[in-house]
C-alpha angles and dihedrals in degrees: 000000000000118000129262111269109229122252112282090014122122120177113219113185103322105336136069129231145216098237131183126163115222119228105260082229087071103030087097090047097057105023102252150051096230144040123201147139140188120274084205088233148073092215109107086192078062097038089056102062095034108052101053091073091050093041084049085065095040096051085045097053093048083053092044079056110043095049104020112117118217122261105212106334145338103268094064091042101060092043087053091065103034090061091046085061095041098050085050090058106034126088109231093251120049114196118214110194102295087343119090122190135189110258094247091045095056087036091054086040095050090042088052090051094044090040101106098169139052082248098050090051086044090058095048087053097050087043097059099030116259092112139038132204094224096210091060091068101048091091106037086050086054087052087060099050118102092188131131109272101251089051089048093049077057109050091045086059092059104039085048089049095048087045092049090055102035112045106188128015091257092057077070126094143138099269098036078055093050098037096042088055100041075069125023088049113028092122087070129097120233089252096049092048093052095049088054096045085056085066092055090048098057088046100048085044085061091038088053091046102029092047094024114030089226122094089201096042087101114071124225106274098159108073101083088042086054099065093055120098133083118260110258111237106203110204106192124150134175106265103233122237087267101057092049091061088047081054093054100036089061097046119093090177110093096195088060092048086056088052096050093045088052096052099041087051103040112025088234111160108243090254096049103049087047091062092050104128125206087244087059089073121082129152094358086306125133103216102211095194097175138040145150090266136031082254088059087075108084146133106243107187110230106261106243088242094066098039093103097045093047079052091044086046093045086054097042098045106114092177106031099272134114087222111043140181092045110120126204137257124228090274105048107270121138091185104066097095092040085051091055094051102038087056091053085051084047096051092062092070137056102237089074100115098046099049140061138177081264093061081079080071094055101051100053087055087042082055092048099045089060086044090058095225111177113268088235100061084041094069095039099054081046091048094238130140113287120235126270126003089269085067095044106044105034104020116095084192125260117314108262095249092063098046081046096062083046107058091041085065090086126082123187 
């Protein structure tokens, strides 16, 4: 009496088989009705131990199948699993009469010849490498980026926005990339257009390693794209005494007031003077721990016209800061809702356009400079770079009672 034949085993002439039926639900979807390969013996001991790994794969590619979602279209689904179930059929080399190929080779070679349409070859490309859906790899890049939040949020705009309107790498040329951005971003300053392309570029250089193996497969296609842009004209200007006390005349929030006093009086950037704690005063000293420099960092000494409304802040902070009650937005800032209002204040003169809530900053230099107060100690009460290398490699700065007769000198 012949031996049982093990689950999923068929014997054809003298050799047994790996053997699984496909659903006829799912036999459009791959391309057969049956998947099996030889198990190279007639022996069913061997057969038995020898078949359950290659049924396993089988059995995993009908559920890839049944439950798998497409990626991007039909065409590349069903290739996807058709050559699941062909490499798991197919021997590495296939020989071809006195010709032998490498089994993707012969797999890239047999999908060309069986691609009819422009989506079925665009799938085969995609499939063996020549060719990226751009849009597949934007995740996968943001996973990669160690940046602060707000530069990340950024950077996944642009590359979105570049995906949404180039669908695979060879959509991409030089003059797609210029012409795309003479329009899509004309608003957009030189500067603000290089700094974005940056962004491109870091994502092209991962696309050419991660899908290609190669960082310089993809050519340069950003050169002509980064002269565009107009050049940003920043008119900015002091506000003069009279227009402060229109400022303040017109503001009913005294929380805004307080800002306004603080600025006009210190030169602290909006930001900056938002994260002012209570702890950061001390003997009538504003401790400006962070900047954007090493020279940010600087002991300003409290003007005698504010000393009363610092103490009055230091009383009133419910939560450490100077200025209290702001809360902050998902990246850090404390001045996003200050920014909004303070625009609005802004709208109501004509002077809009020409002024910002930098302009405070100006204004204090502007006061100093009529006060002639030596360059040196300017810089040092704005936390800038000092002048010549004497200043910068043996002076400590000048000592805070002079910078605080200094800066007593204005009057707004």
């Amino acid at each position: 009496m012949a031996a049982r034949l093990p689950p999923h085993v068929i014997r054809r002439r003298n050799l047994l088989y790996a053997h699984v039926q496909i659903p006829k639900s799912l036999r459009k979807v791959v391309g057969k009705a049956a998947l099996q390969k030889s198990l190279g013996t007639d022996s069913v001991r061997e057969a038995a131990i020898l078949a359950p790994p290659i049924v396993a794969v089988f059995k995993r590619a009908i559920e890839t199948a049944r439950s798998g979602q497409p990626q991007d279209s039909k065409a590349r689904e069903k290739l996807r699993y058709i050559l699941e179930l062909e490499r798991a059929t197919l021997p590495t080399t296939v020989f071809l009469g006195s010709y032998q190929l490498p089994r993707e080779d012969y797999l890239k070679d047999a999908a060309l010849d069986a691609a009819d349409t422009r989506e079925e070859k665009e799938a085969v490309e995609v499939e063996f490498g020549s060719l990226a859906i751009l849009k597949e790899h934007v995740e996968p890049w943001l996973l990669t980026l160690e940046l602060a939040p707000k530069t990340k949020d950024q950077y996944s705009t642009v590359i979105r926005q570049f995906s949404q309107q180039f669908r695979t790498n060879k959509d991409v040329t030089s003059l797609s990339m210029s012409q795309w951005v003479a329009t899509a971003w004309a608003h957009k300053s030189k500067t603000t257009i290089r700094r974005d392309l940056g962004a491109i570029r870091g994502f092209w250089k991962y696309l050419s390693v991660r899908k290609f193996g190669d960082p310089s497969v993809l050519p340069n296609i950003f050169s002509g794209a980064a002269t565009l842009g107009h050049q940003k004209k920043r008119v900015s200007r002091a506000f003069t005494t009279e227009e402060y006390h229109q400022l303040l005349s017109a503001c009913e929030d005294q929380r805004i007031i307080d800002t306004l006093k603080l600025a006009i009086h210190t030169g602290i950037r909006l930001e900056r003077l938002h994260q002012l704690r209570v702890l950061d005063v001390e003997n009538q000293v504003f401790l400006v721990r962070k900047g954007k420099t090493d020279a940010s960092r600087r002991m300003l000494p409290v003007h005698k016209d504010i000393t009363q409304l610092v103490a009055r802040l230091i009383d009133e902070s419910k939560d450490g800061y100077l200025l209290t009650g702001y809360r902050p937005n998902k990246y850090g800032r404390r001045s996003w809702d200050f920014s909004k209002r303070f625009a609005r204040l802004l709208s109501k003169f004509e002077f809009n356009s020409e002024t910002s809530f930098h302009s405070f900053r100006k204004s204090f230099v502007t006061q100093l400079e009529a006060n002639q107060v030596p360059i040196v100690e300017v810089q040092r009460l704005i936390g800038h770079g000092k002048m010549g290398l004497a200043y910068d490699i043996y002076s400590s700065g000048p000592a805070i009672e002079v910078l605080r007769a200094e800066i007593n000198k204005l009057k707004f």
